[in-house]
Backbone as ProteinMPNN parsed JSONL, in Angstrom:
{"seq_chain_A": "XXXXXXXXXXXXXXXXXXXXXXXXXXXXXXXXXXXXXXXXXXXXXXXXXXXXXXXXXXXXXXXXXXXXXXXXXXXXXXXXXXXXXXXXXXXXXXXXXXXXXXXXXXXXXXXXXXXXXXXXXXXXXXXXXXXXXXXXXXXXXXXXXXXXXXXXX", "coords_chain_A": {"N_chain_A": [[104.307, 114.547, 123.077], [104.425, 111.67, 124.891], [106.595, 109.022, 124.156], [105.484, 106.129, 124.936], [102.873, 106.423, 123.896], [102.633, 106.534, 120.67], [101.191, 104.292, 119.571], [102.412, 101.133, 117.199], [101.842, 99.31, 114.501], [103.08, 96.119, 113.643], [103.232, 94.499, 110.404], [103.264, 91.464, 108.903], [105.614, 90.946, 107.486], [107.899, 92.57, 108.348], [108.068, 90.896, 111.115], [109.374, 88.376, 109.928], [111.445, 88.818, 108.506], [113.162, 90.038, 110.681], [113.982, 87.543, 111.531], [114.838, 86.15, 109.204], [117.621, 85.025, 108.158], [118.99, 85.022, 105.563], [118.66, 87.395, 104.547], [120.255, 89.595, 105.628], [121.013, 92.722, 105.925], [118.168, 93.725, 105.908], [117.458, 91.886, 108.113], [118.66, 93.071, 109.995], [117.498, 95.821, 109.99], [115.274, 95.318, 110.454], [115.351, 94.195, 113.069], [116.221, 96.204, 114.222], [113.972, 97.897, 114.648], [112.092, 96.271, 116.093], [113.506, 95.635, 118.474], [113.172, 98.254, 119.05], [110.563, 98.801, 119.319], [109.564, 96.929, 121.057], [111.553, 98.021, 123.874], [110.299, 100.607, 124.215], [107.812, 99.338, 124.606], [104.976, 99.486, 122.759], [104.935, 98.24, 120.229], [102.188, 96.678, 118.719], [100.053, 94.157, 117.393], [98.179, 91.74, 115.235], [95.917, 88.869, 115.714], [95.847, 87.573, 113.608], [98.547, 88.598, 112.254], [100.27, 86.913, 113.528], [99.293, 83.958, 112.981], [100.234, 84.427, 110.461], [102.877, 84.73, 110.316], [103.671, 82.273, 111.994], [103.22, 80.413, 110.053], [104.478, 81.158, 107.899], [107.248, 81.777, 108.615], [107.766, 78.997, 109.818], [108.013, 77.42, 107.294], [108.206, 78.877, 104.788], [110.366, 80.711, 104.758], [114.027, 80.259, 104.314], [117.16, 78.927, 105.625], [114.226, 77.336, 107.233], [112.81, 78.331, 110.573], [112.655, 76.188, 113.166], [109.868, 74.683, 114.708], [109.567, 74.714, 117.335], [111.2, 77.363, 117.966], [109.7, 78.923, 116.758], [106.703, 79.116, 117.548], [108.083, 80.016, 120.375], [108.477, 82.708, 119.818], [106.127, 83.537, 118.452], [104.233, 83.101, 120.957], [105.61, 85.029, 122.7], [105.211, 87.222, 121.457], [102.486, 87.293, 121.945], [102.008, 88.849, 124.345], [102.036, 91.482, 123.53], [99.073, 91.978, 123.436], [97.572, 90.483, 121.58], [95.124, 92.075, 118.396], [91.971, 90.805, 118.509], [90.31, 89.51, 115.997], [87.632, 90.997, 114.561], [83.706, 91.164, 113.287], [82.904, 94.322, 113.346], [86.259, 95.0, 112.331], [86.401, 93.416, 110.053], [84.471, 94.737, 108.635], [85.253, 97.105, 108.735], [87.641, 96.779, 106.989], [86.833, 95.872, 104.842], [85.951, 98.534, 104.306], [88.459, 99.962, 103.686], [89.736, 98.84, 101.645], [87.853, 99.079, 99.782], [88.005, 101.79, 99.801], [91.055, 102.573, 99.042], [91.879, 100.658, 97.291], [93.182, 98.379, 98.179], [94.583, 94.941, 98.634], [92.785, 92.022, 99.915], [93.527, 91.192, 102.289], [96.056, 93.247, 103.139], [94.463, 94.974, 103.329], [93.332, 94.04, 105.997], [94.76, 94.35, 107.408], [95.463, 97.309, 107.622], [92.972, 98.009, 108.712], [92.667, 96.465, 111.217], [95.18, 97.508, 112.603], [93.45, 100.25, 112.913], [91.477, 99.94, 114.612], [92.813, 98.778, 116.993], [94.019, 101.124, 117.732], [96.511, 102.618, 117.026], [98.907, 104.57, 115.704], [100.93, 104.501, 113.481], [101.739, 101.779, 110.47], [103.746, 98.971, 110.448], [105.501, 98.333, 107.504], [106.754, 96.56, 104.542], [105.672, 96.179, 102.263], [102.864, 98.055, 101.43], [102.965, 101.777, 100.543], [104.987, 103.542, 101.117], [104.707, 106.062, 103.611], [102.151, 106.592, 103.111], [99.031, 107.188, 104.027], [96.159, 105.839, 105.548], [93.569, 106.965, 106.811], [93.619, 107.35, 109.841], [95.252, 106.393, 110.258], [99.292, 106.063, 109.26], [101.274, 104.885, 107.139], [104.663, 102.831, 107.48], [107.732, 102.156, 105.731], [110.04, 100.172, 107.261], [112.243, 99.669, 106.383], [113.115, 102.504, 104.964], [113.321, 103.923, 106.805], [113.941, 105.198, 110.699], [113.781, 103.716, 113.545], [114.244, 105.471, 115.441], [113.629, 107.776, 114.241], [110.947, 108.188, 113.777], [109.217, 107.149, 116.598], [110.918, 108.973, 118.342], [110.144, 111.188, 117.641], [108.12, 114.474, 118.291], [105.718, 115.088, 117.27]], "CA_chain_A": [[103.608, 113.306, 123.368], [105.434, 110.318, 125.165], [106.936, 107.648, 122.9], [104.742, 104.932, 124.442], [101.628, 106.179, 122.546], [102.777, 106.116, 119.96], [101.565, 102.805, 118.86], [103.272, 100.813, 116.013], [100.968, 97.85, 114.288], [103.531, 95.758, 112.846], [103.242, 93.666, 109.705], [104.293, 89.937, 108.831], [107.138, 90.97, 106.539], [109.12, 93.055, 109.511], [108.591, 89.995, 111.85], [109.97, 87.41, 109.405], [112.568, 89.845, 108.046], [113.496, 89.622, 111.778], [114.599, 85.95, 111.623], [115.624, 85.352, 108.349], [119.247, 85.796, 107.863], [119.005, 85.357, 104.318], [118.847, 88.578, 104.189], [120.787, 90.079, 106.945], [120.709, 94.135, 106.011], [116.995, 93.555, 106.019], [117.187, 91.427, 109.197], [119.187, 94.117, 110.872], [116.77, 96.852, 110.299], [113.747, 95.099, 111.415], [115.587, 93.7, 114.787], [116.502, 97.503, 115.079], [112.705, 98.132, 114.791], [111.767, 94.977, 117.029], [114.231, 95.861, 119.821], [112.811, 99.545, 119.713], [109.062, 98.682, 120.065], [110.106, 96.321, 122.522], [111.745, 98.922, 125.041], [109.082, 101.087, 124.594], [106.069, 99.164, 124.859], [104.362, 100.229, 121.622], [104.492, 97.687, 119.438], [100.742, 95.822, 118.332], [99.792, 93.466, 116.059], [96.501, 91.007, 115.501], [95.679, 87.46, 115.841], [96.434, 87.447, 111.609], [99.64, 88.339, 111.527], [100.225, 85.839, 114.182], [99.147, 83.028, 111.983], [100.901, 84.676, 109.295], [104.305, 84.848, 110.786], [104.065, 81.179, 112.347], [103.266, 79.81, 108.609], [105.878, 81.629, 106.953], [108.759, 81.14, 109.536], [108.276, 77.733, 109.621], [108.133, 76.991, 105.936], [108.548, 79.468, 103.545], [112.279, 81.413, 104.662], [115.215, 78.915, 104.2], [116.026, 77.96, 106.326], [112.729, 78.024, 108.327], [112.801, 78.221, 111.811], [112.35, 75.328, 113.692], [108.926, 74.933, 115.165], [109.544, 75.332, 118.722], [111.332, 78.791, 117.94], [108.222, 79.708, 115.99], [106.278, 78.996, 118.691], [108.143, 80.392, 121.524], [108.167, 83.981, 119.049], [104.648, 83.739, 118.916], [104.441, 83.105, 122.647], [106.193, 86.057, 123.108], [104.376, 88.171, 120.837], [101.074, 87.58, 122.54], [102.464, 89.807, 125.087], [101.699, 92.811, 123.343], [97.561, 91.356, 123.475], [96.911, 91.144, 119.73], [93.53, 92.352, 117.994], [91.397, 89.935, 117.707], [89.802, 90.169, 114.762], [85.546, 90.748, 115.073], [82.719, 91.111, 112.716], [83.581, 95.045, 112.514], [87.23, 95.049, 111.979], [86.027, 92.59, 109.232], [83.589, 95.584, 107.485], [86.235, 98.65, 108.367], [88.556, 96.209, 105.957], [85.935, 96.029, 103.262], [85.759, 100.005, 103.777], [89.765, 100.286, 103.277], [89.716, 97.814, 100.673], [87.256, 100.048, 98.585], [88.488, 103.405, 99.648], [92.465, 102.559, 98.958], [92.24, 99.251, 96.574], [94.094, 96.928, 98.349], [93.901, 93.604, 98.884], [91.568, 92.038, 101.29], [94.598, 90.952, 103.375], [96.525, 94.638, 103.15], [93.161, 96.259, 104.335], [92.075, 94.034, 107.373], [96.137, 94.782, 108.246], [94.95, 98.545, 108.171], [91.515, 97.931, 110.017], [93.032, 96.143, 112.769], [95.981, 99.331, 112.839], [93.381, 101.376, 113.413], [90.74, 99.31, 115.383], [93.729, 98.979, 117.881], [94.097, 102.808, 118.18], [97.7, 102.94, 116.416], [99.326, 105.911, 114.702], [101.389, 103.456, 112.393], [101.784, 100.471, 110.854], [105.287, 98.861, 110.068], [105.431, 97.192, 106.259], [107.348, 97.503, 102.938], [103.696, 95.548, 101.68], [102.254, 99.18, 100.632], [103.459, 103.142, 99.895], [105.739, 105.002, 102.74], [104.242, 107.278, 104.242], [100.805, 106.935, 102.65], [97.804, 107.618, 104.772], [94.834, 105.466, 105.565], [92.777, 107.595, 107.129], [93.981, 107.536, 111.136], [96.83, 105.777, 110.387], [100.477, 106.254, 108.564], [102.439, 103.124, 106.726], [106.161, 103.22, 107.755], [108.662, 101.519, 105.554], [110.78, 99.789, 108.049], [113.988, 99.879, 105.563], [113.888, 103.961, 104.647], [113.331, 105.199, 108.135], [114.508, 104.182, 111.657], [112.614, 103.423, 114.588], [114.452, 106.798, 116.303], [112.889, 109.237, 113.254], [109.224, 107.754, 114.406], [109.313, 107.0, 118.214], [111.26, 110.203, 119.208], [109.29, 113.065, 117.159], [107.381, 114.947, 119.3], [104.911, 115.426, 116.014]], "C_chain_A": [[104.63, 112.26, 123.808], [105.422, 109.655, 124.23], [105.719, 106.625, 123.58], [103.398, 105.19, 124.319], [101.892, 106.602, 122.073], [103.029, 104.837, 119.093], [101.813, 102.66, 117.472], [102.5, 99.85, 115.534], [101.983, 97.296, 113.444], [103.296, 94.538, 111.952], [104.084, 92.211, 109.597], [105.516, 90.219, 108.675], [108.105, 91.332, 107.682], [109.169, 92.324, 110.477], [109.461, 88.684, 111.121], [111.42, 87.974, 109.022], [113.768, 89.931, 109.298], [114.619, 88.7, 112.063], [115.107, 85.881, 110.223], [117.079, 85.542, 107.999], [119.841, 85.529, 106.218], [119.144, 86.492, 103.711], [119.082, 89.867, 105.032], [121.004, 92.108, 106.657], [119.573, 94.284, 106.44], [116.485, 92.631, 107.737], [117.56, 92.495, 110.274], [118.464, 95.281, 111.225], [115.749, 96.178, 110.917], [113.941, 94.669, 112.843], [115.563, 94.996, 115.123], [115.004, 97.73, 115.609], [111.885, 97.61, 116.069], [112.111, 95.478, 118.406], [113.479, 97.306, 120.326], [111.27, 99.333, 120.222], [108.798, 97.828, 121.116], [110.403, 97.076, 123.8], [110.826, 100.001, 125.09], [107.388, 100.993, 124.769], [105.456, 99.662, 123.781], [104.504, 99.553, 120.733], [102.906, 96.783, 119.57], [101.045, 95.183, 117.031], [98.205, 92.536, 116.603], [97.272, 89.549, 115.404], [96.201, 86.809, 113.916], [97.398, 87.297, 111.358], [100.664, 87.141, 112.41], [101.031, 84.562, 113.838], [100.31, 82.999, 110.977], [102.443, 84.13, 109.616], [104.286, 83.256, 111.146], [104.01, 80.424, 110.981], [104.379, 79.831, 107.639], [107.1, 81.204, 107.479], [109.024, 80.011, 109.331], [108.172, 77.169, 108.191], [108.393, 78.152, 104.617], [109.786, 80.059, 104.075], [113.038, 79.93, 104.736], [116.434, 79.428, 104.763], [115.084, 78.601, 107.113], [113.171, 77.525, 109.897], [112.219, 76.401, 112.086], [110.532, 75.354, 114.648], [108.787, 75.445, 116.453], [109.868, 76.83, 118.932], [110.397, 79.519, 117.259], [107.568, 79.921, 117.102], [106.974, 80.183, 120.029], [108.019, 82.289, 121.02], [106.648, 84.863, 119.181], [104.297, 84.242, 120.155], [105.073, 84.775, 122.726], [105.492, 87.29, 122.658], [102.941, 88.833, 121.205], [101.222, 87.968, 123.673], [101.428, 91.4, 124.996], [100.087, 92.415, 123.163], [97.378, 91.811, 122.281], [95.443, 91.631, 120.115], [93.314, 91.183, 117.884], [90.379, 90.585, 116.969], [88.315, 89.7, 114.225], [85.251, 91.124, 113.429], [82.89, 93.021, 112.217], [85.098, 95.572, 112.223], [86.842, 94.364, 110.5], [85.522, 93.574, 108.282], [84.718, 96.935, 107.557], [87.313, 98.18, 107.173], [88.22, 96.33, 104.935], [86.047, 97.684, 103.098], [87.134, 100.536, 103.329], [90.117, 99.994, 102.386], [89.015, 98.762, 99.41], [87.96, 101.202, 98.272], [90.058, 103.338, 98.927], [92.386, 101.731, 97.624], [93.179, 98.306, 96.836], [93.834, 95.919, 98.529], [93.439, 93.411, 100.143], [92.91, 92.092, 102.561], [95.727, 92.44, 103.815], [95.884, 94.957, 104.227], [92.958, 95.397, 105.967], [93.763, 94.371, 108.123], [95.944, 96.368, 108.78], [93.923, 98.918, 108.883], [91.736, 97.389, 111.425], [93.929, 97.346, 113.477], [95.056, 100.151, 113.637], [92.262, 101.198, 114.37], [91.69, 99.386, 116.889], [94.158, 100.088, 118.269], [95.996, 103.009, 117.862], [97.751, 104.109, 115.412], [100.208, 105.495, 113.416], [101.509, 102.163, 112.07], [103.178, 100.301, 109.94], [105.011, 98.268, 108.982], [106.244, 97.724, 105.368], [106.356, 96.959, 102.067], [103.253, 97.031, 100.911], [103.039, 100.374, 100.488], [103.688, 103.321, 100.798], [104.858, 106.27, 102.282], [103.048, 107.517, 103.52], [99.641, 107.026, 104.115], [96.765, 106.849, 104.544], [94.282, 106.069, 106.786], [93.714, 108.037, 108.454], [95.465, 106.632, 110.98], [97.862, 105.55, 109.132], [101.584, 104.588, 108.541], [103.649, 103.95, 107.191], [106.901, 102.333, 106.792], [109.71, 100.981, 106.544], [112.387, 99.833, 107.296], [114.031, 101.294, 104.901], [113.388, 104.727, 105.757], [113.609, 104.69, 109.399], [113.769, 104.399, 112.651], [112.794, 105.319, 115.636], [113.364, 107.793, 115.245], [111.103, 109.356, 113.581], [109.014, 107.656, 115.743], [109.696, 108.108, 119.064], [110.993, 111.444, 118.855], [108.479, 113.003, 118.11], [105.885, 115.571, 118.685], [103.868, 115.094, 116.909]], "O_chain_A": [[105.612, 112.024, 123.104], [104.479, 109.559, 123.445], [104.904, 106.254, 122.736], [102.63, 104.27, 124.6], [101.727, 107.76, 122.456], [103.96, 104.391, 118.423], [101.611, 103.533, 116.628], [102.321, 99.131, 116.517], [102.007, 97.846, 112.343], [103.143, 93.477, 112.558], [105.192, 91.942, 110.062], [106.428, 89.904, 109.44], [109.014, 90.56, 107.989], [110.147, 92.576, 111.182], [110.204, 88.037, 111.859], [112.436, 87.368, 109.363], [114.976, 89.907, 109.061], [115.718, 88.89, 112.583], [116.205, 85.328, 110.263], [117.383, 86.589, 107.427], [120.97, 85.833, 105.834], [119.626, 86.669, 102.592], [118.366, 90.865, 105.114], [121.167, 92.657, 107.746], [119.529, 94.986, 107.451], [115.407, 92.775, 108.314], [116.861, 92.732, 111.259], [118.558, 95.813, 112.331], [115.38, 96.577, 112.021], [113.051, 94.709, 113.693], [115.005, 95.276, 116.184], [114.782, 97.755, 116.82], [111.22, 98.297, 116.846], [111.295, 95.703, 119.3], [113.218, 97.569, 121.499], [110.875, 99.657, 121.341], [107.914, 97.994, 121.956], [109.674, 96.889, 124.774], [110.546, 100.346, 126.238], [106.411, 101.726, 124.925], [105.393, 100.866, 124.031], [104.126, 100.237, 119.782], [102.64, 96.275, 120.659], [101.794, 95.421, 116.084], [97.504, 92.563, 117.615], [98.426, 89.185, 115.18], [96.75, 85.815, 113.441], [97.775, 86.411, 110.591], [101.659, 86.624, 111.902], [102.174, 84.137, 114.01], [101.07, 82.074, 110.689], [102.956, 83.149, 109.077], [105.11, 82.727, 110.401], [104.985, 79.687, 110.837], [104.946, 79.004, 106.925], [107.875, 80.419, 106.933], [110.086, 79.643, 108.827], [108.37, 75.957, 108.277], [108.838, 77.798, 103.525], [110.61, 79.513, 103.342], [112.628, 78.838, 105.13], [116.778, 80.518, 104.305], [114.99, 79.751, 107.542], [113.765, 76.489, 110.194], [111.57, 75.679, 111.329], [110.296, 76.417, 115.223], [108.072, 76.404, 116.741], [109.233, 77.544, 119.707], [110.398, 80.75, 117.251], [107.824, 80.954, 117.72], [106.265, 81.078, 120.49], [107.518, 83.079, 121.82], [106.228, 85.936, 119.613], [104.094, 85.419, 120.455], [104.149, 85.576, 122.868], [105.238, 88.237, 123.402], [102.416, 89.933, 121.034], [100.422, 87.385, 124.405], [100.667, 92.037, 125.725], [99.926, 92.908, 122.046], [97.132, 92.946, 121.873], [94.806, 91.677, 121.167], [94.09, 90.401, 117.334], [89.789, 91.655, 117.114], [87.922, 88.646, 113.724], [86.101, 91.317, 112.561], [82.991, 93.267, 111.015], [85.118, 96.738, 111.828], [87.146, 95.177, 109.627], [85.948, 93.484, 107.13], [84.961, 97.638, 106.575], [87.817, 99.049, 106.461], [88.909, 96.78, 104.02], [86.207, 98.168, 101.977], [87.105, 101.532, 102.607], [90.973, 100.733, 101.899], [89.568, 99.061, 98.351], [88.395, 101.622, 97.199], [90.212, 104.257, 98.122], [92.978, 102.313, 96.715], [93.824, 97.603, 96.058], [92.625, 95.719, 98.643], [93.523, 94.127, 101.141], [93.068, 92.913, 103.464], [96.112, 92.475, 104.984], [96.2, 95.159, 105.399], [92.522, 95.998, 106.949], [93.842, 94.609, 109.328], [96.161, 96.72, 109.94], [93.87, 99.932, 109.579], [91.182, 97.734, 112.469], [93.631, 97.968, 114.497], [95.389, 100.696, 114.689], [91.964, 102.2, 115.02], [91.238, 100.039, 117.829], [94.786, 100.064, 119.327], [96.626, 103.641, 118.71], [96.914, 104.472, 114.585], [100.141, 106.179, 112.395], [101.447, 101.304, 112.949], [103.617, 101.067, 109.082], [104.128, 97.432, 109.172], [106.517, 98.919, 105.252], [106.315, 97.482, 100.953], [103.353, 97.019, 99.684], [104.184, 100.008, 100.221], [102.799, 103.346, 101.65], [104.537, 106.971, 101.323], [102.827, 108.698, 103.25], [100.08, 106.769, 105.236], [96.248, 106.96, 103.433], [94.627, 105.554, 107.849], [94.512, 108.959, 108.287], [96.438, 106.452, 111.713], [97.465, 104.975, 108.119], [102.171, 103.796, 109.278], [103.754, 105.172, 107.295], [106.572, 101.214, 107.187], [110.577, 101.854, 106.528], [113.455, 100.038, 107.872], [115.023, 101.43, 104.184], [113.083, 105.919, 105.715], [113.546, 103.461, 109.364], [113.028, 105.382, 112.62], [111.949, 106.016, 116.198], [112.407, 108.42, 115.699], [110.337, 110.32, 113.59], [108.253, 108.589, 115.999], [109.179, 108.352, 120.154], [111.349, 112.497, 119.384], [108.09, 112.009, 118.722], [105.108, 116.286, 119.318], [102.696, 115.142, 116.536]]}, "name": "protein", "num_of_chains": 1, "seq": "XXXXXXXXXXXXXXXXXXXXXXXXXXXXXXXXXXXXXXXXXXXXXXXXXXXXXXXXXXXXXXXXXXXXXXXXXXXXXXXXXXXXXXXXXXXXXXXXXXXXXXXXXXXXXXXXXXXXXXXXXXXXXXXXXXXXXXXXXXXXXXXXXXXXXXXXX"}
């Protein structure tokens, strides 16, 4: 199978993780991550984590980004054409939410994953390498963007 389908849905944490240099091992792997779904076209994400990421950046890491570099991140992000996030992405969440027990916010991260037609989604948020249904969590810090992107699985 070509690397670029193999889409990637990535979570808040591996875009903030990104920028913060607070914690620069952790920044290093997720740029590795970043840079790889970048050259191959294959990263996704939704209109959620979006939000998420511009909230957090600019106020919760220390320091926080400046707004304009939030912004232009964003900007950049809506590249890859998030999910937006409908009426059933909304009930496949409630059905992930039951089936798994995660929180509401977890699940509509795995309903959009798989609403978007992705084979993973990037987080250290839930269990490596667990399984919701059509789609596989990745830990972004115990595996590298080559071990996922260049199997031929």
């Amino acid at each position: 199978m070509p690397d670029a389908l193999i889409k990637v849905f990535v979570d808040t944490n591996v875009l903030i993780y990104a920028e913060d240099s607070s914690e620069p091992i952790k920044q290093e792997r997720a740029a590795d991550w970043m840079d790889a779904l970048w050259q191959r076209r294959c990263g996704a994400l939704s209109i959620q984590i979006l939000n998420e990421f511009y909230v957090n950046a600019t106020g919760k890491i220390r320091p926080p980004l400046p707004q304009g570099i939030a912004r232009a991140i964003v900007s950049k992000l809506a590249g890859w054409q998030p999910w937006l996030i409908d009426v059933p992405t909304i009930e496949s969440a409630w059905l992930v939410q039951t089936r798994f027990g995660l929180s509401y916010w977890d699940s509509l991260v795995i309903a959009s994953a798989q609403q978007s037609g992705c084979r993973y989604v990037l987080s250290e948020d839930m269990q490596h390498l667990q399984h919701f249904g059509s789609v596989q969590l990745i830990n972004p810090f115990l595996i590298t963007p080559q071990d996922i992107l260049e199997s031929k699985v």
